[in-house]
C-alpha positions as CSV (number, residue, x, y, z in Angstrom):
1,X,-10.6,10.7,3.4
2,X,-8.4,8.0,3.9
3,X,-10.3,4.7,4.7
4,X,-8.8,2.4,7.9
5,X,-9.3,-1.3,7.1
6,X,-8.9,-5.0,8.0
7,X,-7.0,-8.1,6.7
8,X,-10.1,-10.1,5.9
9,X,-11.7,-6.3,4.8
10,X,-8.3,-6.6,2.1
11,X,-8.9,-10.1,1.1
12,X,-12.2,-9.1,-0.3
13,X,-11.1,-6.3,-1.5
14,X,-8.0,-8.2,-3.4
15,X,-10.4,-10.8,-4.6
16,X,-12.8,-7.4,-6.6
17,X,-9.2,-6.6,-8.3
18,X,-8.7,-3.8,-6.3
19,X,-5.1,-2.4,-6.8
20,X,-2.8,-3.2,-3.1
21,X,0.2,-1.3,-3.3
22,X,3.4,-2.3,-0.6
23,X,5.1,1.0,-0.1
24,X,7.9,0.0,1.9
25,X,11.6,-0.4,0.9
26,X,12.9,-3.3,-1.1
27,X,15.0,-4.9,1.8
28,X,11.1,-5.1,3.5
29,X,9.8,-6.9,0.6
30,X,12.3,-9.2,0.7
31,X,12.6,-9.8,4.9
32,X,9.0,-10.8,4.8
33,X,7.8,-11.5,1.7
34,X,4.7,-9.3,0.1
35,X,0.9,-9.5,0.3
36,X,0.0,-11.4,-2.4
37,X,-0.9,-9.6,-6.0
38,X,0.3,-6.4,-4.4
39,X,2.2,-3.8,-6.8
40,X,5.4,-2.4,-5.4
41,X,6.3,0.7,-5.1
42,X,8.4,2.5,-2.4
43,X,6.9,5.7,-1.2
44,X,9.8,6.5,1.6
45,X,13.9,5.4,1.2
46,X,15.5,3.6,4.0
47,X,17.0,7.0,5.1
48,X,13.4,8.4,5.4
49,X,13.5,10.7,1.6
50,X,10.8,10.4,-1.2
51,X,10.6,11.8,-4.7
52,X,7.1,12.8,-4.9
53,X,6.8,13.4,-8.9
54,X,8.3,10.1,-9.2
55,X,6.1,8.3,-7.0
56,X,2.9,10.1,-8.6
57,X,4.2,9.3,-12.0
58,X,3.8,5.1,-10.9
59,X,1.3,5.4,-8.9
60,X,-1.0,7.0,-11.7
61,X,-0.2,3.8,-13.8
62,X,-1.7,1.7,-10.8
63,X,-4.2,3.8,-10.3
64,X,-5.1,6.0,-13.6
65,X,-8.2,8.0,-12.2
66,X,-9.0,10.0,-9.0
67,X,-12.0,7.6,-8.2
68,X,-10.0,4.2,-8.7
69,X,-9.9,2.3,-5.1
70,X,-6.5,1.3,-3.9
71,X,-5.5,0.0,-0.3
72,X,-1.7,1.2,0.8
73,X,0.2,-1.2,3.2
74,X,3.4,-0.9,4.7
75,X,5.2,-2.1,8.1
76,X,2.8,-0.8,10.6
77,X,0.4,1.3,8.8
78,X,2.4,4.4,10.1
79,X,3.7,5.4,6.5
80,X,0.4,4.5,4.8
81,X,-1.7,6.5,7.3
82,X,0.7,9.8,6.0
83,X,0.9,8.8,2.1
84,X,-2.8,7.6,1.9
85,X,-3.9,10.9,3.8
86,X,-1.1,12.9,1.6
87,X,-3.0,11.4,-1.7
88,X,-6.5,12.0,-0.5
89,X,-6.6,15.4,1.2
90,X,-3.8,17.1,-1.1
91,X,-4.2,15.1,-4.5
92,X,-8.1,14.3,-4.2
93,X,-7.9,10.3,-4.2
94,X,-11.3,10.0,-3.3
95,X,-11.3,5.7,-2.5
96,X,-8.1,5.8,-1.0
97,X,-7.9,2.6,2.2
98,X,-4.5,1.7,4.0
99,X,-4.2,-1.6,6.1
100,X,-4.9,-1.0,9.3
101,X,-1.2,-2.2,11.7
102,X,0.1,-2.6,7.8
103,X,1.9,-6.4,7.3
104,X,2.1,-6.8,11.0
105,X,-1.7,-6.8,10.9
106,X,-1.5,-9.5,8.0
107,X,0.9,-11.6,9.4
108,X,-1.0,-11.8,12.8
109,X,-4.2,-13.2,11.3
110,X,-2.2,-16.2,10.2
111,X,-1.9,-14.5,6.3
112,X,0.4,-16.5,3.5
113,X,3.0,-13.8,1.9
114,X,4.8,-14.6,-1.6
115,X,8.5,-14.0,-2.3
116,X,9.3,-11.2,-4.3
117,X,10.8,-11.9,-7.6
118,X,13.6,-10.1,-8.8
């Protein structure tokens, strides 16, 4: 089941080393920066198409086993709720969180971002 949580519940989180991985598109990452330490790795295209077997295959190398916790953000946590629900219904994720109102959420509570490096 897909856990719901906070910005200060990811900070903690972030701090234990668990895994946060930005799903949305490049041209995101780069209008608002990222979350620091997050991994990035676009689940959906900016046309709304995804390659599931590539996805699963970088995802696994974030997060190698079924039990590994991992938090999902995106915009507005629309796109994480589907993916994170996707990976722990369907693929049996079992410590799968997404960030509740995604980097909206984060940016509201006064949160730093870092540029993305290219």
């Amino acid at each position: 089941m897909l856990r719901d949580i906070t910005p200060s519940e990811l900070k903690e989180l972030r701090n234990k080393g668990v895994a946060i991985i930005d799903i949305r598109t490049p041209m995101e990452w780069q209008q608002t920066g990222i979350i620091p330490g997050s991994k990035l790795l676009t689940f959906f295209d900016i046309y709304g198409n995804y390659d599931i077997d590539k996805f699963m295959n970088a995802f696994s190398k974030i997060v190698p086993t079924k039990e590994t916790p991992f938090v999902l953000v995106c915009r507005t946590g629309s796109r994480t709720s589907t993916v994170g629900n996707f990976l722990a219904s369907q693929m049996g994720y079992t410590n799968a969180m997404h960030l509740a109102g995604g980097i909206y959420a984060w940016a509201n509570e006064g949160n730093s971002f870092e540029p993305v490096n290219n």
